[in-house]
GUKOLKOL-87914 format. One record per atom (N, C-alpha, C): x, y, z; residue in one letter. Coordinates in steps of 0.1 Angstrom, whole numbers, plus 2048, in hexadecimal, padded with zeros to 3 digits. Atoms other than C-alpha are relative to their C-alpha. Example, Ala and Ser with C-alpha at 12.3 -4.5 7.8 and 13.67 -1.06 7.14 Angstrom:
2
8097F4800A 87B7D384EA 80980C800A 7F77F5800S 8897F5847S 7F880B808S 
***
This chain:
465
80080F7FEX 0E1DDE5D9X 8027FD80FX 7F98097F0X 0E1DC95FCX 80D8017FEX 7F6801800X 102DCC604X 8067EE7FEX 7FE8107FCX 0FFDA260CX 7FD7FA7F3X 7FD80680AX 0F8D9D5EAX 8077FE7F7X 7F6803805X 115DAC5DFX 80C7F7803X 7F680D7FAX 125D905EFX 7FC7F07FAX 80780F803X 10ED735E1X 80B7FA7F5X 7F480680BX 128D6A5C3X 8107FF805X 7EF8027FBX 14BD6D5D9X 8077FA803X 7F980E7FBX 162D535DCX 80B805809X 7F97FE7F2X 172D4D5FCX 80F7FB7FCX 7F37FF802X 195D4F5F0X 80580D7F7X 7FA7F6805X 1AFD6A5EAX 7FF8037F3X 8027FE811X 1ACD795C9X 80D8007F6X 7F17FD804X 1D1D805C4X 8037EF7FAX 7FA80B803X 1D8D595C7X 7F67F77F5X 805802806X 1BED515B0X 7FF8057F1X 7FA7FA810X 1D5D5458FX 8047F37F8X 7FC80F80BX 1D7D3D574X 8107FE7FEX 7EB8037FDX 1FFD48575X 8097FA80EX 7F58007F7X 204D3F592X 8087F47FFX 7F980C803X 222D28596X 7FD7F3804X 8018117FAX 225CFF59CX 80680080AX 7F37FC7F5X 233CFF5BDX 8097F27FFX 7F180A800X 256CEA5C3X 7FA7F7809X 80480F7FBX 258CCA5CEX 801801810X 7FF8047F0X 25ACC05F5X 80D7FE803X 7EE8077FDX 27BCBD605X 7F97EC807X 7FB80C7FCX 284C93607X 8057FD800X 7F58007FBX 29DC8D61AX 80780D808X 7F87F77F4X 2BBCA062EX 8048097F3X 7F77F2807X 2CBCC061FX 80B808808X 7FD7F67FBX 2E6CD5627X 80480C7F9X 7FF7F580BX 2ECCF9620X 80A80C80EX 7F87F57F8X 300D1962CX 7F880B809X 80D7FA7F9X 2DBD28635X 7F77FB7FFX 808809802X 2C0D1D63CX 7EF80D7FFX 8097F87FFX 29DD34636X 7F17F9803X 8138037FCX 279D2B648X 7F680B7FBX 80D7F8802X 25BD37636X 8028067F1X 8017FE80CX 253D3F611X 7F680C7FFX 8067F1800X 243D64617X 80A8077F9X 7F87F57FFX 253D82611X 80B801804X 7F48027F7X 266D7F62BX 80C7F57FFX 7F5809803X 278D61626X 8027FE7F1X 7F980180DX 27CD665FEX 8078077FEX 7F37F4802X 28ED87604X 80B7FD805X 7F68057FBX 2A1D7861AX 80C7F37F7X 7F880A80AX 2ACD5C603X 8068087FAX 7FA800809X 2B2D6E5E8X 805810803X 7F67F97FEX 2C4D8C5F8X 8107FC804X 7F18037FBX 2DED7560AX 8017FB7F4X 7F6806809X 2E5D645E5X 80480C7FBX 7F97F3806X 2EBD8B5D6X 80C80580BX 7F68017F7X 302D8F5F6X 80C7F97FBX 7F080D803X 315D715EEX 7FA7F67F8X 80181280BX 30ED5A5CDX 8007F7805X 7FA80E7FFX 320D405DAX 7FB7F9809X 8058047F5X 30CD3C5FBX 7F47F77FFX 80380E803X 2FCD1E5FEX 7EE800806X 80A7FA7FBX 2D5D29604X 7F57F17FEX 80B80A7FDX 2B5D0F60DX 7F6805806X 80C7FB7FBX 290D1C60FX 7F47F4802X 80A80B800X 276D0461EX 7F180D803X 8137FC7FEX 24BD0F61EX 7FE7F7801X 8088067F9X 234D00632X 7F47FC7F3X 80A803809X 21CD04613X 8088037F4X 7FC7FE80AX 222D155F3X 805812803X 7F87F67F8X 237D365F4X 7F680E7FAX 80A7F67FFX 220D555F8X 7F17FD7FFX 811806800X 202D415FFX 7FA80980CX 8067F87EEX 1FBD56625X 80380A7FDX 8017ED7FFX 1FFD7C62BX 8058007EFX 7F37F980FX 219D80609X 7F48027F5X 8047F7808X 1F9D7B5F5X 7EF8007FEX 8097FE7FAX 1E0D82605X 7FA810802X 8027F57F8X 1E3DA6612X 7FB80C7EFX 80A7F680AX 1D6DC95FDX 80A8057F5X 7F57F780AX 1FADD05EBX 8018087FDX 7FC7F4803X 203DEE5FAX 8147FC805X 7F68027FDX 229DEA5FAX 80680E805X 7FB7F17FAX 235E0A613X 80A7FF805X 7F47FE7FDX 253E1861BX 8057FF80DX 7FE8007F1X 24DE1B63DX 8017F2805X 7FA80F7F6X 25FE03656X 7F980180BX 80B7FF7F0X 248E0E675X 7ED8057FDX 8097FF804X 22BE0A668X 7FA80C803X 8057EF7FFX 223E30662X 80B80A807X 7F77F67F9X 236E5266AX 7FA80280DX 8027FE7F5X 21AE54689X 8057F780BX 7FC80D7F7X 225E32698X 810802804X 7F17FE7FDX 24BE3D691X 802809805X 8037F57F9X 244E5D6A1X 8037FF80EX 8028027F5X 239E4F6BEX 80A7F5807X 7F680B7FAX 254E336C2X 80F8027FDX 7F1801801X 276E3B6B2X 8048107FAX 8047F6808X 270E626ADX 816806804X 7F17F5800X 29AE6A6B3X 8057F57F4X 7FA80480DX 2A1E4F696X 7F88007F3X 80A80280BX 282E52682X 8058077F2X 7F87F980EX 291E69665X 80B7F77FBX 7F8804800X 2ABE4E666X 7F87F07FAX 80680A805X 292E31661X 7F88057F4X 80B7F8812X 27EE44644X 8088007F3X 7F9800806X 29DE47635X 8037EF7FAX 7FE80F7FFX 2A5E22637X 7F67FA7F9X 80D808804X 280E1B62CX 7FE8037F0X 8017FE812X 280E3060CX 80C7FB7F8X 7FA80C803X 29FE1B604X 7FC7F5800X 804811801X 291DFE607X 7F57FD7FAX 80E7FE809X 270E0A5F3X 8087FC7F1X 7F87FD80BX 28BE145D9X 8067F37FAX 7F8812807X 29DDEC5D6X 7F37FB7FDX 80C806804X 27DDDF5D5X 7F97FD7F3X 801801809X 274DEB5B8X 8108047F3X 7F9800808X 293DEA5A9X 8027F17FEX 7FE810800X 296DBF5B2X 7EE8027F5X 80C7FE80DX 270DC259DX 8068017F5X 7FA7FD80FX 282DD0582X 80A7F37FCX 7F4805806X 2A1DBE581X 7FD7EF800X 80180D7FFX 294D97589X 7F08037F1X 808806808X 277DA156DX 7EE7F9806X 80A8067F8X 25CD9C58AX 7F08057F9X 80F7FC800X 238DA657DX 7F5802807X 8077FF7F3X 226DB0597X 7FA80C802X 8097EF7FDX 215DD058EX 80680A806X 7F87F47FBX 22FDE759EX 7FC80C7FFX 7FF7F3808X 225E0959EX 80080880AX 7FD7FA7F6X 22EE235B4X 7F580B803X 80B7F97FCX 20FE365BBX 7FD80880AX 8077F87F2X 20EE405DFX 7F67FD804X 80D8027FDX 1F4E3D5F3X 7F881080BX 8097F67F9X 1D9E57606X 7FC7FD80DX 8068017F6X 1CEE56629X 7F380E800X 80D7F4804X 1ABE68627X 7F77FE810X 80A7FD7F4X 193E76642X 7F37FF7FCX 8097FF808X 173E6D641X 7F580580EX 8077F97F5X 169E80663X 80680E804X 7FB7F07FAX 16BEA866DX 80A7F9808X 7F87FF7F4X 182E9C68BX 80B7F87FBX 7F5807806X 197E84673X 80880B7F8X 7F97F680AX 1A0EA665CX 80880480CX 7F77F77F5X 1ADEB567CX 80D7FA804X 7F38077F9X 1C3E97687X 8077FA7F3X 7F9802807X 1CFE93665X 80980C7FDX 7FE7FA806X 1DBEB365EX 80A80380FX 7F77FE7F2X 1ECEB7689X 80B7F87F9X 7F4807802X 202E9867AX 8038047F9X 7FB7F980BX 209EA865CX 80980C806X 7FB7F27FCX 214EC466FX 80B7FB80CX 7F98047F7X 226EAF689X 80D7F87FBX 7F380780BX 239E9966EX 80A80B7FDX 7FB7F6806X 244EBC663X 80D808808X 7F77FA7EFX 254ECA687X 80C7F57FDX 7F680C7FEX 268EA4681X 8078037F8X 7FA80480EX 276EAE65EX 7FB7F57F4X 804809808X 260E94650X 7EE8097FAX 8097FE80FX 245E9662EX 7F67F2805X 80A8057FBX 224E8463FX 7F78027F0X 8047FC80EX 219E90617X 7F88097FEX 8057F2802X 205EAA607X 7F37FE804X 80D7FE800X 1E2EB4610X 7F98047F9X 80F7FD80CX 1C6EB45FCX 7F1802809X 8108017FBX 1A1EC2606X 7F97F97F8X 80A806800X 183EB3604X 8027FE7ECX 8017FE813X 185EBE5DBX 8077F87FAX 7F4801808X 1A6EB65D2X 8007EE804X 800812800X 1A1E8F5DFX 7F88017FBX 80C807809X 17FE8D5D1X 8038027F0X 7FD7FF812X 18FE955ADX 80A7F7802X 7F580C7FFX 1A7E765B8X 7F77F7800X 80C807803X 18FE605C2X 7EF80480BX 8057F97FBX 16EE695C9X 7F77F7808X 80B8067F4X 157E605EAX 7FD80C805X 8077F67F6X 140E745FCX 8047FF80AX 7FA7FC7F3X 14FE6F619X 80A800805X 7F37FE801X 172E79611X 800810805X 8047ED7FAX 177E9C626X 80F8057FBX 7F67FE802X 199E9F61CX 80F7F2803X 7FB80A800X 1BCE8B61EX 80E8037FEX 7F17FE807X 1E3E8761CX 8037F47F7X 7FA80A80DX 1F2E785FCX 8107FE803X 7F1804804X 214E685FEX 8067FA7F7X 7FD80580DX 21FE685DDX 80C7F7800X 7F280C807X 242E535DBX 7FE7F380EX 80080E7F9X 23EE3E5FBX 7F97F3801X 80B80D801X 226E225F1X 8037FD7F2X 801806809X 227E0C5D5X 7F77F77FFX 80E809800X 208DF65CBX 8067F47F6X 7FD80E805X 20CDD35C1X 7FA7F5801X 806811804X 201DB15B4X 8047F6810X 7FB8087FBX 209DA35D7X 8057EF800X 7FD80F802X 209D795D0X 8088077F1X 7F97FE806X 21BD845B1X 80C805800X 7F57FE7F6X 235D925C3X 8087FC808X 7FB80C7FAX 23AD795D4X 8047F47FAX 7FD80880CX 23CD635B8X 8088027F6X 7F2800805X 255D735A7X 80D80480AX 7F58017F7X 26AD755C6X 8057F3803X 7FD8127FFX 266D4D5C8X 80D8007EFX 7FC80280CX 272D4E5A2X 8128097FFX 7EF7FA7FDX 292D665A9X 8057FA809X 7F98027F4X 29DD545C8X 8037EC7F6X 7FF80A806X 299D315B1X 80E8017F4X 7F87FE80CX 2AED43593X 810804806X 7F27FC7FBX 2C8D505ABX 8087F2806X 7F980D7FEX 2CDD2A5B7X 7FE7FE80FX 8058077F5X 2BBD285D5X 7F77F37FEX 80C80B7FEX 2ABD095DEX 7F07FD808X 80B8057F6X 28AD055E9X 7F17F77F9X 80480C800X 272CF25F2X 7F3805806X 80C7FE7FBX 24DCF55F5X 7F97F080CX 80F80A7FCX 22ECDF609X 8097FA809X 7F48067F9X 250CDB623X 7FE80B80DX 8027F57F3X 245CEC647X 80D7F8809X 7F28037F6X 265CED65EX 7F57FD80FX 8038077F2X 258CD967FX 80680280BX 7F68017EEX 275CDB697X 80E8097FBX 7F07FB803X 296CEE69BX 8097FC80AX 7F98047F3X 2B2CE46ADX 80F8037FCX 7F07FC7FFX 2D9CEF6B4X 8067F37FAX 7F3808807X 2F6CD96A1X 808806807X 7F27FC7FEX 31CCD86A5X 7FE80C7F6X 7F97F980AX 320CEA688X 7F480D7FAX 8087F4800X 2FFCFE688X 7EF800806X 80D8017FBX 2D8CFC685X 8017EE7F6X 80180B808X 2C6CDB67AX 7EA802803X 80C7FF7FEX 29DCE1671X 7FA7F47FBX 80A80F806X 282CC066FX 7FA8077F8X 8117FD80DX 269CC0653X 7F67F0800X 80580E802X 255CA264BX 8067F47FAX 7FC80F808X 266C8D633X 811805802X 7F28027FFX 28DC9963CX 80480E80CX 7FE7F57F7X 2A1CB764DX 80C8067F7X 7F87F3805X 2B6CD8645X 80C7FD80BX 7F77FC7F1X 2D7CD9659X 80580D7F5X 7FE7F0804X 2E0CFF652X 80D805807X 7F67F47FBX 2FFD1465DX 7F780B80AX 8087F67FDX 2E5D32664X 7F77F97FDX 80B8007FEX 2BFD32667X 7F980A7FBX 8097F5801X 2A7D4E65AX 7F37FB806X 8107FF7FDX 285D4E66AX 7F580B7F9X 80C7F8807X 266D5E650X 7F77FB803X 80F806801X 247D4E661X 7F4807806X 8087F37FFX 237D6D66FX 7F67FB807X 8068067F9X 21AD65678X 7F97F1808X 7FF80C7FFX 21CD3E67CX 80980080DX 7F98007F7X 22BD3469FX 8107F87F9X 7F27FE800X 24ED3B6A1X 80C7F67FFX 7F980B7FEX 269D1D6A1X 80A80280CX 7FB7F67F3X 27AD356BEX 7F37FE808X 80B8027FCX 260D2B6D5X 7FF81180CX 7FF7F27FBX 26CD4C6EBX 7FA8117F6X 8027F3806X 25ED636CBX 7F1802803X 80A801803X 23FD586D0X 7F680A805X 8057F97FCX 230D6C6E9X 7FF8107FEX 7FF7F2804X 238D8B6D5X 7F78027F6X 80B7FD80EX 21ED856B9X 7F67F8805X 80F8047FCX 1FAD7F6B7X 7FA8037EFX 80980080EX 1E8D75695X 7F18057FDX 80D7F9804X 1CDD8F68CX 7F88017F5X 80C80580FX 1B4D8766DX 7FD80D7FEX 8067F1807X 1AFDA4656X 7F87FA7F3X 80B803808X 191DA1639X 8048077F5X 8007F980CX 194DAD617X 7F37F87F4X 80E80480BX 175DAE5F9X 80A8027F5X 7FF7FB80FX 17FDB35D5X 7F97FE7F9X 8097FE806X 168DC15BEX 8027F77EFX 7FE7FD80FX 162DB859AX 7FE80B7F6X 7F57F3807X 173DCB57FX 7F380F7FEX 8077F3806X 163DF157AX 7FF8047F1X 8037FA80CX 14EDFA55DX 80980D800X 7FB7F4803X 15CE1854EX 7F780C802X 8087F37FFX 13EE2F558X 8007FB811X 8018027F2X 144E1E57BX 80E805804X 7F27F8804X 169E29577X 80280F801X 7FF7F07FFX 160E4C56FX 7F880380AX 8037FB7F0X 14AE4F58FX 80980080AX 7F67FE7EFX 166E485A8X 80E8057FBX 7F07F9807X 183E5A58EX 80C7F3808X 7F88077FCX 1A2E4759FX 8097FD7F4X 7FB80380DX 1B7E4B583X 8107FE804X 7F68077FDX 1D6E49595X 8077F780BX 80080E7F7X 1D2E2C5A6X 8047FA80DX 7FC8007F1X 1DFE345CBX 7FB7F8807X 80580A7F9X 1D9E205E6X 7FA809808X 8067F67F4X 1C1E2F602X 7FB7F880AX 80A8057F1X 1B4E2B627X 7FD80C805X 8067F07FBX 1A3E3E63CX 805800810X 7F87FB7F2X 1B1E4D660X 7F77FB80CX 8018097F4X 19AE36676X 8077F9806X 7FD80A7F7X 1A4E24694X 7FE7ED7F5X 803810806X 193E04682X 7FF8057ECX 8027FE810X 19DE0F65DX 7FD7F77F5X 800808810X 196E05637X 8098077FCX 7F77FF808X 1AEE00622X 7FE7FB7F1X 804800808X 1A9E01601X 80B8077F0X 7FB7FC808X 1B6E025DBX 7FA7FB7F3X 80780780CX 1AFDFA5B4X 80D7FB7F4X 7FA80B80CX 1BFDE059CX 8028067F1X 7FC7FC80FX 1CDDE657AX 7F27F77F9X 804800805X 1B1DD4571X 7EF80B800X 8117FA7F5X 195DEA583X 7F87FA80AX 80A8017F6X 18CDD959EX 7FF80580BX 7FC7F57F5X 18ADE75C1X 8047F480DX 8018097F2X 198DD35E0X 80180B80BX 8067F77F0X 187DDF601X 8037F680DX 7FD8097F1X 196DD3621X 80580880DX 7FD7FB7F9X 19FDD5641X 7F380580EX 8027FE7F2X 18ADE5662X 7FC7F580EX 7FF8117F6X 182DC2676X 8147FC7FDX 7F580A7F9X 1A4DB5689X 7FA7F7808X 8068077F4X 19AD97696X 80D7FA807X 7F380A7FBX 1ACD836B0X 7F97F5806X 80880B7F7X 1A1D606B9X 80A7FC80CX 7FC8057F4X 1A6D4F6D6X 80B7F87FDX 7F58057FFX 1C6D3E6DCX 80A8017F0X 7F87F5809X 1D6D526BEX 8067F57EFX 7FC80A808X 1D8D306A7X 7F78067F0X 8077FE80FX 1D6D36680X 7FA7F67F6X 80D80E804X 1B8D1F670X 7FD8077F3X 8047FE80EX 1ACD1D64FX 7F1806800X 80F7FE7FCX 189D2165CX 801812802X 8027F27F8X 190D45668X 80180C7EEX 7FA7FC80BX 198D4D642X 7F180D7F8X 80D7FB804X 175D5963EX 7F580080CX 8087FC7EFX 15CD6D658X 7F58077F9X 80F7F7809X 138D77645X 7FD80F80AX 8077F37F9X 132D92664X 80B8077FAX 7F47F4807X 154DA3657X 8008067F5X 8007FF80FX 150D9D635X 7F68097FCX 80D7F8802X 12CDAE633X 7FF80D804X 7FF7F37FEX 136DCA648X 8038067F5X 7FD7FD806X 151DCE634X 7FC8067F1X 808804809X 138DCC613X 7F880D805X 8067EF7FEX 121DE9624X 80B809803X 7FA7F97FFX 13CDFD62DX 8068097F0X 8007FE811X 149DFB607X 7F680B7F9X 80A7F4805X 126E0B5F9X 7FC80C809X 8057F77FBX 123E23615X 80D80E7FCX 7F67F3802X 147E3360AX 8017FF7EEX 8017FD814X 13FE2E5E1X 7F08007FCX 80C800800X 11CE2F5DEX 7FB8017EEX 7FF80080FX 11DE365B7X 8087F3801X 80180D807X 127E125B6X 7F67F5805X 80980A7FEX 108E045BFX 7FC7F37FAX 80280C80BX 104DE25B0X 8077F77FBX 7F380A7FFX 126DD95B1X 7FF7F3805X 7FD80E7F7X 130DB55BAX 80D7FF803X 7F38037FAX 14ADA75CEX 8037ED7F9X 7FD80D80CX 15AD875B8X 80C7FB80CX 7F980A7F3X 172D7E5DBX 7FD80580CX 7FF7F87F5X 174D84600X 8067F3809X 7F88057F7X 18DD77616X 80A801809X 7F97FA7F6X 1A3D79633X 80F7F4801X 7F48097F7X 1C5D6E640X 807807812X 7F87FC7F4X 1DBD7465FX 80F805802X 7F17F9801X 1F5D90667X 8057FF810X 7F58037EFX 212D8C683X 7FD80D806X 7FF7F47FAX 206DA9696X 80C804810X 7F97F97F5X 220DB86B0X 7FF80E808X 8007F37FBX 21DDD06CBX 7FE80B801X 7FA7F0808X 22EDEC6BAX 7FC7FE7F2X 806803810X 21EDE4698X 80A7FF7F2X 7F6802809X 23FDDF687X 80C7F9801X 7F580C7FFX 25CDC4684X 802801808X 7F88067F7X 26DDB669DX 80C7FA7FCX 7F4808809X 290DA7698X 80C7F780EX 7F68067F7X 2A8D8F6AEX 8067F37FAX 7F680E804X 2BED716AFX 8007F6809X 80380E7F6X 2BED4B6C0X 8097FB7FEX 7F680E807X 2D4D326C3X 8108047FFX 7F17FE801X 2F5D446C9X 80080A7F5X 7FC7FA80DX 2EFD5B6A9X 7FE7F77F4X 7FD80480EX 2EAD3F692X 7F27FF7FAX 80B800805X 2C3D46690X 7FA80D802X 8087EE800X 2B1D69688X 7F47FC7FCX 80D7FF800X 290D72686X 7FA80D7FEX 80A7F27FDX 278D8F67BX 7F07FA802X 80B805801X 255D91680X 7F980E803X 80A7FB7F6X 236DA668EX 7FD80F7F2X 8007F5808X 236DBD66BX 7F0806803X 80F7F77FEX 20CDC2674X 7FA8077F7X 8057F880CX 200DC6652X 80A8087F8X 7FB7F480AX 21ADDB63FX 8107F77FDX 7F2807803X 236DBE637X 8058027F4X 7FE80380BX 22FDC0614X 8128077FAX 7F47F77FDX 24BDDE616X 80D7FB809X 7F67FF7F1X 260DD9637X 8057F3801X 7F68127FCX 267DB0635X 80E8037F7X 7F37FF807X 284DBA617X 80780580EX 7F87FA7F6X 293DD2633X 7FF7F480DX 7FD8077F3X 290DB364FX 8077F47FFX 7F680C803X 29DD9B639X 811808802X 7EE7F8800X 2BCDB4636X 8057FF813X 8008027EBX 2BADB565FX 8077F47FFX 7FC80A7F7X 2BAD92664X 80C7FB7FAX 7F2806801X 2D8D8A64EX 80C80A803X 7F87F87FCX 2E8DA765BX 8067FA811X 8008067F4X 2E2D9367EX 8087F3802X 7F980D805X 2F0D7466EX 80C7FF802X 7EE7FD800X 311D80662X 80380780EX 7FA7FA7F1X 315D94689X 80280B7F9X 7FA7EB807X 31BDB8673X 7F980480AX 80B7F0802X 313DD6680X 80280A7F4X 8067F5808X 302DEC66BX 7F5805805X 8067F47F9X 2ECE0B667X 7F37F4808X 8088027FEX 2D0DF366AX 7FE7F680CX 80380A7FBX 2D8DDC684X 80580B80FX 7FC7F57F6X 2E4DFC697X 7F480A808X 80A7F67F5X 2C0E0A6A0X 7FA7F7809X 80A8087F7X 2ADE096B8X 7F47F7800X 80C807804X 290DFC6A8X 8037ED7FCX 7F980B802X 2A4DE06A0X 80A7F480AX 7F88037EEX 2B4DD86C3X 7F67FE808X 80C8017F6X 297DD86D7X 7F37FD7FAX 80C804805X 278DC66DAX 7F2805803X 80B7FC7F8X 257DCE6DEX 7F67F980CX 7FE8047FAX 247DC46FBX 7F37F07FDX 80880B804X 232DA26F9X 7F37FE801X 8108067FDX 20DD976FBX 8037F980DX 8048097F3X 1FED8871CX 7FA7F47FAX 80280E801X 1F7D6171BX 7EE8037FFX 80D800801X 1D2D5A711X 7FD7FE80FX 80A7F6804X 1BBD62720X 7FE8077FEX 7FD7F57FEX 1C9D7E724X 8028097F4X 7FC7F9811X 1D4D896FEX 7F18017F8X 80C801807X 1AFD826F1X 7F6808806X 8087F77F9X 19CD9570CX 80680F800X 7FF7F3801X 1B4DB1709X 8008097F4X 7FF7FD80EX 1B5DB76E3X 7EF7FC7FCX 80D801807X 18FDB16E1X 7FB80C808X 8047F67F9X 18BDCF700X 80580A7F6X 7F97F4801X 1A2DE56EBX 7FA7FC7EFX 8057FD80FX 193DDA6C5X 7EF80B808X 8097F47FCX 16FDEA6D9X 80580B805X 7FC7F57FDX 183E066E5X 80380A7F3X 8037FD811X 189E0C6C3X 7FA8067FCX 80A7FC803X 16DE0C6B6X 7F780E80AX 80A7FA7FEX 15EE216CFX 80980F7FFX 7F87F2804X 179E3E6C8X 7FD8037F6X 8017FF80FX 175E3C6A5X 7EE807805X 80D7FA7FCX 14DE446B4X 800812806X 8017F37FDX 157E5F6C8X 80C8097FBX 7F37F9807X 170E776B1X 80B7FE805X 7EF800800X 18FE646B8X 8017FC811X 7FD7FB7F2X 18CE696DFX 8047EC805X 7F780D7F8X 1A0E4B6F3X 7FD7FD80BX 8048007F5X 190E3970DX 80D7FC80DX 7F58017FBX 1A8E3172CX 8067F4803X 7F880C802X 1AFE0F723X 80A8037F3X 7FA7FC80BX 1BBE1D702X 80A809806X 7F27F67FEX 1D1E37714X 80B7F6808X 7F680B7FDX 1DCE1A729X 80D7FA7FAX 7F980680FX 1E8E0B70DX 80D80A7FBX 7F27FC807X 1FEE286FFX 80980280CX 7F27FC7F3X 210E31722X 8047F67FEX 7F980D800X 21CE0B71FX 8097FC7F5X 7F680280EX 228E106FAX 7F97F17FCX 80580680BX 20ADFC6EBX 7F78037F7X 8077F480DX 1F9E196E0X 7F97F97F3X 806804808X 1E1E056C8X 7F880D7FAX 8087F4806X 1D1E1D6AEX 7FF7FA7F1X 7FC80580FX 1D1E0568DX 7F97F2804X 
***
């Protein structure tokens, strides 16, 4: 089949949010409120946050306002790989926190581990299943640099996961242009993302938070007695503040220059006959990508379908997030050839969605964490695709930032220090379009790094994702 026809039926909206369950969202805040916290943003990020400070403390007096409805952007949107890892990857934490990294892995498979234990215990539905996922080579010089990190994770005391040849993934799932691959069986969990997010709205509601949808925080400003945030129709005065808006600009106008909103693409197929099923085996339902610079990422649904996303980062100009950008036919289509060049035994398939949203990309490709306002406003951000996991552990940060504790978590480095910022347009859009073609043309020549790309890593922005 034309790849472009498998596109002719696909509606340009998320597939995830297009569920007959999904919930009514809450009314608007009208009028003033006060509360003991106050939480910006109905993601991930700011529902863990809610409803970790009410298991902290019952009695605390919690208030969540969204701009829209809560997990409408990244939360459920993205491919629902929920990973353990806090630095986006053992190679990234390698390269940036390699004297506490055994100390963050640790931290992260904790926090894999609550995860699905709040699933369990709030009753959430959301497809949970601990699967793991695969990083696969689908070039001679990608087996080489998977199997060096494998071997370099190893020197650290860390489990980069088992290797499989060429055979032993193609009896997992099968593509011709799978050369081999590491499996990380316990660190990844695959999930219903917008459902996940929707039963995190539904536990932060039961626990006796308040919130409040189609209510975007406008303004922040210092009080006697603490914060006080505008909305449209009233205002929050808060004790504390959480910030979850990721990649929506910041209400800290000082965060801003640390994130930049990059559009990632995802297709989802419709469901697999069962003789289309037994062509690509996938029986235990891992998540997988493959070890390009400009990777796919890819996995398949409990009901059989396949979501293919991921190698286009775009970045527009002046870094603003538009509805318009939600959908890019040159991406989508790649995307769509790319699909039948790595399944080819699903020729004929259709694509039933395709659509894109905007991840808070940072620097160092993984959270950020600080405080405003005297301490009485925290903030994470810059997770870069991999929140689905790591925002529970930033909500724990930032109320850890809240109360002034030290703990292990507010005790590393990764957590103390920031990464370093984007240059002011022009400058951020010309240099992230030089280094997406640099990219690309590594991924052309086996991996090799031109010397704006080496640039990049002597400075600690090392782009490779």
């Amino acid at each position: 089949m034309d790849p472009a026809r498998s596109l002719a039926d696909a509606k340009p909206t998320p597939y995830w949010l297009e569920d007959p369950g999904r919930p009514a969202a809450q009314p608007a805040l009208a009028g003033d409120e006060e509360a003991d916290l106050l939480v910006v943003g109905g993601g991930y990020s700011g529902l863990w946050t809610a409803l970790i400070a009410k298991e902290r403390d019952p009695g605390r007096d919690v208030v969540l306002v969204e701009g829209r409805e809560a997990g409408w952007a990244a939360s459920g949107r993205n491919g629902g790989f929920c990973a353990a890892s806090l630095t986006h990857g053992l190679g990234n934490g390698l390269a940036r926190w390699p004297g506490e990294l055994a100390k963050l892995e640790e931290l992260g498979a904790r926090n894999l581990d609550a995860i699905g234990e709040a699933v369990a215990r709030h009753g959430i539905d959301c497809d949970y299943e601990r699967t793991g996922d695969m990083t696969v080579a689908t070039e001679p010089y990608q087996v080489d640099g998977l199997r060096e990190f494998a071997a370099e994770a190893k020197e650290h005391g860390l489990d980069a996961g088992e290797w499989l040849d060429a055979d032993a993934l193609r009896a997992e799932v099968d593509s011709p242009r799978f050369l081999g691959g590491l499996w990380d069986r316990e660190g990844v969990a695959m999930v219903n993302p917008a459902k996940l997010a929707w039963g995190l709205k539904q536990a932060c509601l039961d626990s006796g938070v308040r919130v409040y949808e189609n209510t975007p925080a406008t303004a922040l400003a210092e009080t006697a007695a603490g914060m006080a945030v505008r909305t449209p129709y009233g205002r929050v005065r808060a004790r504390r503040v959480a910030l979850g808006t990721n990649a929506f600009p910041n209400l800290v106008r000082r965060v801003r220059p640390y994130i930049v909103p990059v559009w990632d693409y995802a297709l989802m197929t419709e469901p697999l006959s069962a003789d289309q099923l037994a062509a690509v085996g996938w029986k235990n339902r891992q998540g997988l990508s493959d070890s390009a610079n400009q990777f796919h990422y890819f996995r398949i649904t409990p009901d059989h379908r396949i979501l293919w996303g991921g190698y286009d980062a775009v970045h527009h100009f002046g870094g603003r997030v538009r509805a318009e950008y939600e959908t890019r036919p040159e991406t989508q289509l790649k995307l769509a050839e790319h699909f039948f060049q790595t399944f080819p035994q699903l020729d004929g398939l259709r694509f039933t969605h395709a659509w894109g949203g905007a991840i808070d990309t940072c620097s160092r490709f993984s959270a950020f964490f600080g405080t405003a306002h005297k301490g009485k406003v925290a903030y994470a951000a810059g997770y870069t695709g991999l929140g689905v996991g790591s925002t529970r552990f930033g909500a724990e940060v930032m109320l850890d930032l809240l109360a002034g504790e030290r703990t292990e978590r507010t005790e590393l480095e990764m957590v103390r220090k920031k990464p370093l910022p984007f240059p002011p347009e022009p400058f951020a859009w010309a240099g992230i379009g030089l280094t997406r073609w640099s990219l690309a043309r590594a991924d052309a020549r086996e991996g090799r790094r031109n010397l704006w790309l080496k640039a990049l890593d002597r400075v600690g922005l090392g782009f490779d994702s």
